[in-house]
Backbone as a chain_set.jsonl record, in Angstrom:
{"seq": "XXXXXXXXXXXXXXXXXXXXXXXXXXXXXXXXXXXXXXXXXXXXXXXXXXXXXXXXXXXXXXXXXXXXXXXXXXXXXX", "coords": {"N": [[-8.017, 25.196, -13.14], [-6.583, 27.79, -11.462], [-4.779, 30.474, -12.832], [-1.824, 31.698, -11.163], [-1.132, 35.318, -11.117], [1.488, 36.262, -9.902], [2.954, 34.321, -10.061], [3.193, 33.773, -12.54], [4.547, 36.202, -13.426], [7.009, 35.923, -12.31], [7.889, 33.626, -13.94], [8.492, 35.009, -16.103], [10.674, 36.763, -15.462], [12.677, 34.832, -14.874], [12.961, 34.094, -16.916], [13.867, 35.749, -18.917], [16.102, 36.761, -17.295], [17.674, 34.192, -17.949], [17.708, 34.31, -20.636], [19.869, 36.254, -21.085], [21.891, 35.483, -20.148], [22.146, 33.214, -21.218], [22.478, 33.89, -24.284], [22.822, 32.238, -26.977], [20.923, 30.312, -26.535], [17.934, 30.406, -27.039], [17.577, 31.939, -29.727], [18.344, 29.881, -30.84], [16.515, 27.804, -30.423], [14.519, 29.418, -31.792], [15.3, 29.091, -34.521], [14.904, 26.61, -34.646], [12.27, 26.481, -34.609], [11.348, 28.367, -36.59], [12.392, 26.41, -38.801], [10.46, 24.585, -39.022], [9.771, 22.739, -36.455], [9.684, 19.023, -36.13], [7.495, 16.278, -35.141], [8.981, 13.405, -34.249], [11.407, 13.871, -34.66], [15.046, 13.652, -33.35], [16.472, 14.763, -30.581], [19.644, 15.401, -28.911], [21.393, 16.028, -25.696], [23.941, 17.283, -24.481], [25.868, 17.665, -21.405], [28.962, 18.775, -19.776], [30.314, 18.158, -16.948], [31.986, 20.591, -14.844], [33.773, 19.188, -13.627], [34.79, 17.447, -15.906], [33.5, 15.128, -16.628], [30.883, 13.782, -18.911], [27.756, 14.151, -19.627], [25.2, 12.037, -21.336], [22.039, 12.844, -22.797], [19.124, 11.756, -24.874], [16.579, 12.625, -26.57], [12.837, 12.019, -28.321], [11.313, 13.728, -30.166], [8.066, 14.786, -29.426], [4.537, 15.798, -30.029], [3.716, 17.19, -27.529], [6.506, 18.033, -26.516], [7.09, 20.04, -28.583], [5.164, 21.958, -28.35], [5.615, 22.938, -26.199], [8.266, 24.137, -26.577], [7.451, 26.199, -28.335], [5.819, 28.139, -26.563], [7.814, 28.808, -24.766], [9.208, 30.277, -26.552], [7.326, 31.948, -28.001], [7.414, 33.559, -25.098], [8.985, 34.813, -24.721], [9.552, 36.851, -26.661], [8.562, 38.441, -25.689]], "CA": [[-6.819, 25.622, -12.436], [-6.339, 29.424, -11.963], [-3.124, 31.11, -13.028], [-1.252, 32.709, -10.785], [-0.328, 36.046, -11.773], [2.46, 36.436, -9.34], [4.141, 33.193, -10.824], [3.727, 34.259, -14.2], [5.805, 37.544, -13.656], [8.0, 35.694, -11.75], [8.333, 33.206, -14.531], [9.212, 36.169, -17.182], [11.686, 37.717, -14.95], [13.503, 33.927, -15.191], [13.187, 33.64, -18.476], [14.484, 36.723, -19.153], [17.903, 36.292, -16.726], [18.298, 32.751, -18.446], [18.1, 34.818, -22.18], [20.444, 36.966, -20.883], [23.202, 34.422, -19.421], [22.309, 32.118, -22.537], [21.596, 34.521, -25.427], [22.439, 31.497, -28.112], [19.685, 29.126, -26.489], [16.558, 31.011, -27.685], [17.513, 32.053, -31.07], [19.119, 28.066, -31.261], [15.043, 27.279, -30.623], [13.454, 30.288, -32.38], [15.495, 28.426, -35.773], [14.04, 25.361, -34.916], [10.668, 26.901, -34.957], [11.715, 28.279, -37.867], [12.631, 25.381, -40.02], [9.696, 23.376, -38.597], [9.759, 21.467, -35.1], [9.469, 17.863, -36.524], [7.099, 15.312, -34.306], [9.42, 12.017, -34.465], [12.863, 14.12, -34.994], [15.618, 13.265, -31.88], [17.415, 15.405, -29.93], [20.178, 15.188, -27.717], [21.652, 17.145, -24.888], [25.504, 16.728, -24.075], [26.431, 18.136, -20.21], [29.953, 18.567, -19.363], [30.79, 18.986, -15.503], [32.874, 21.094, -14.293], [35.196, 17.692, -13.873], [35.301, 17.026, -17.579], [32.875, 14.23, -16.844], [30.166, 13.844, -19.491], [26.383, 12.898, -19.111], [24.419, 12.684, -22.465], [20.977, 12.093, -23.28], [18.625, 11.996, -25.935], [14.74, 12.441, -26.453], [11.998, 11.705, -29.384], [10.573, 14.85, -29.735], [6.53, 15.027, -29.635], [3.22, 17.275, -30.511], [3.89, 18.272, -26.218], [7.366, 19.414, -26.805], [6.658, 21.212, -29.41], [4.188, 23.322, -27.81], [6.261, 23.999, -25.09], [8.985, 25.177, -26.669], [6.454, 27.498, -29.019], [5.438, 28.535, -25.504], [8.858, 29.435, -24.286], [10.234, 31.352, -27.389], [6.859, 33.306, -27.855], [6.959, 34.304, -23.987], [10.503, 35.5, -24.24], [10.084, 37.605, -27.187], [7.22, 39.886, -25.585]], "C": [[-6.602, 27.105, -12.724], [-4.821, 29.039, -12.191], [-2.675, 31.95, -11.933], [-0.544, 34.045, -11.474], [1.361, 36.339, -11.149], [3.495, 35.459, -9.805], [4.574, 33.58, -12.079], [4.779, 35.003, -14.367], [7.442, 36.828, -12.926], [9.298, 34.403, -13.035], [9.174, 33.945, -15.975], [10.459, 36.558, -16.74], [13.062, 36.613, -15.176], [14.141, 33.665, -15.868], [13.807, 34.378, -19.519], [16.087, 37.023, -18.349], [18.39, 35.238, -17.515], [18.923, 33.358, -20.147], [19.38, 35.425, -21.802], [21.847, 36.461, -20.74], [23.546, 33.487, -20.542], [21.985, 32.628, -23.418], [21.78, 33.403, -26.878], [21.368, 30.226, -27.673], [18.627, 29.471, -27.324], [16.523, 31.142, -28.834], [17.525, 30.335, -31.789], [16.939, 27.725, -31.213], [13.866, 27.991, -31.396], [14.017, 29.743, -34.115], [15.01, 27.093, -35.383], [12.854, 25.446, -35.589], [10.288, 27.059, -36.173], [11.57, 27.573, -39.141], [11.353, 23.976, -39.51], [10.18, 22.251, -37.806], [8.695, 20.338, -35.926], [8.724, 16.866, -35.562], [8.29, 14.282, -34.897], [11.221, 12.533, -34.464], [13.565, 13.88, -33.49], [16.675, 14.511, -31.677], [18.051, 15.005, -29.146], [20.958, 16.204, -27.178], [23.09, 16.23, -24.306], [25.593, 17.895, -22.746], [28.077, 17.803, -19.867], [30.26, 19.096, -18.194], [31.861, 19.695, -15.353], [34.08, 20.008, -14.108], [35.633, 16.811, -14.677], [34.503, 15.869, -17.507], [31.561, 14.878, -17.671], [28.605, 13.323, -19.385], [25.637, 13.68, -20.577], [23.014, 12.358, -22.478], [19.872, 12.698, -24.693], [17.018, 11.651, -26.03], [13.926, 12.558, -28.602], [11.205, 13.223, -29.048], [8.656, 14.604, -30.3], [5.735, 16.217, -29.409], [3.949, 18.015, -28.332], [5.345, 19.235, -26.078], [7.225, 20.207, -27.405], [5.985, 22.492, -29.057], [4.767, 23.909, -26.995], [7.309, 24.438, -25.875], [8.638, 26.459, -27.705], [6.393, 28.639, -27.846], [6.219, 29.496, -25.134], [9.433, 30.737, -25.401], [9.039, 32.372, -27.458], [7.313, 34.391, -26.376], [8.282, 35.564, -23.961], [10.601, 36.66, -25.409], [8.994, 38.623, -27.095], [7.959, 40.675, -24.438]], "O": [[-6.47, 27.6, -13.844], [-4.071, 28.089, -11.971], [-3.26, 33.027, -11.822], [0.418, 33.932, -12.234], [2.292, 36.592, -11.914], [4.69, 35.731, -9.92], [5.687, 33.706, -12.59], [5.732, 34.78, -15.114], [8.599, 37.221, -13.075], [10.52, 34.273, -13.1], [10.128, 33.515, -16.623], [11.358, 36.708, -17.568], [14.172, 37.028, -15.508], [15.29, 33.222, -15.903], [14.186, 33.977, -20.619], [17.051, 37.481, -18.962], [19.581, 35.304, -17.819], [19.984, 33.082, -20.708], [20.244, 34.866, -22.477], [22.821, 37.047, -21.212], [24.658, 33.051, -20.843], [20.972, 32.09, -23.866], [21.018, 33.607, -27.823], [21.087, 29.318, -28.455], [18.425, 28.807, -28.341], [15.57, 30.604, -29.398], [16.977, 29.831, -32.769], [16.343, 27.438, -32.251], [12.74, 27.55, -31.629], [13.196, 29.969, -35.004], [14.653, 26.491, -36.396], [12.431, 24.891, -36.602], [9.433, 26.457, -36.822], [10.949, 27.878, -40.159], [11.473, 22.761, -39.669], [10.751, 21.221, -38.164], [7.521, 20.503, -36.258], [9.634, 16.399, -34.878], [8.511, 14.398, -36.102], [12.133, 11.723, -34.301], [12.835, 13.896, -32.499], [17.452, 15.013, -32.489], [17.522, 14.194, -28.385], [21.274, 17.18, -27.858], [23.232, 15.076, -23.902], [25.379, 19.059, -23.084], [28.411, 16.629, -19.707], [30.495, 20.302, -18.115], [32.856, 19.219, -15.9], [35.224, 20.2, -14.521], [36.399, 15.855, -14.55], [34.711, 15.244, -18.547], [31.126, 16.004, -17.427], [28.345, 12.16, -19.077], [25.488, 14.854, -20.917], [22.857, 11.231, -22.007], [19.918, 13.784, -25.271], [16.436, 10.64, -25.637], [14.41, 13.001, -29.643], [10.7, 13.64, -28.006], [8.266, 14.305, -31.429], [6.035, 17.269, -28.844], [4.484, 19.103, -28.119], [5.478, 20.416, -25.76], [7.196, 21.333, -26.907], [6.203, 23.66, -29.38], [4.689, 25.125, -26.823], [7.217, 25.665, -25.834], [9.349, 27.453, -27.854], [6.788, 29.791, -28.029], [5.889, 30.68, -25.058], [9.928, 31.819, -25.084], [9.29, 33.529, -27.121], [7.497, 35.605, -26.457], [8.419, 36.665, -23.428], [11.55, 37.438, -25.312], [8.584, 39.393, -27.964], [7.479, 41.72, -23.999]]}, "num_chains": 1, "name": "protein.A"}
């Protein structure tokens, strides 16, 4: 599978508005990294709508998350 380069830049430019709009996400995952991303540890993600309704969920984290979010915090800090 080639790479697009045109995606790539397009994916930096994203990832770089999203740091920007969310500057405590990245650091919040560059201390994960940090303190060692755990295979087996759980996360969960709390959403609150705009209409005070709540939607939560929660994941087993594995070796593929991990990599991606390695992925994401190197890309964002070049």
């Amino acid at each position: 599978m080639a790479i697009n380069p045109m995606a790539m830049l397009q994916m930096k430019e994203r990832l770089s508005i999203f740091q920007k709009d969310h500057p405590r996400v990245f650091p919040f995952f560059n201390m994960l990294k940090e303190e060692g991303l755990q295979e087996g540890s759980i996360y969960e993600v709390k959403v609150t709508l705009p209409d005070g309704r709540e939607r939560v969920m929660n994941f087993k984290m594995n070796a593929n998350d991990i990599e991606t979010i390695r992925i994401l915090t190197d890309q964002q800090s070049k």
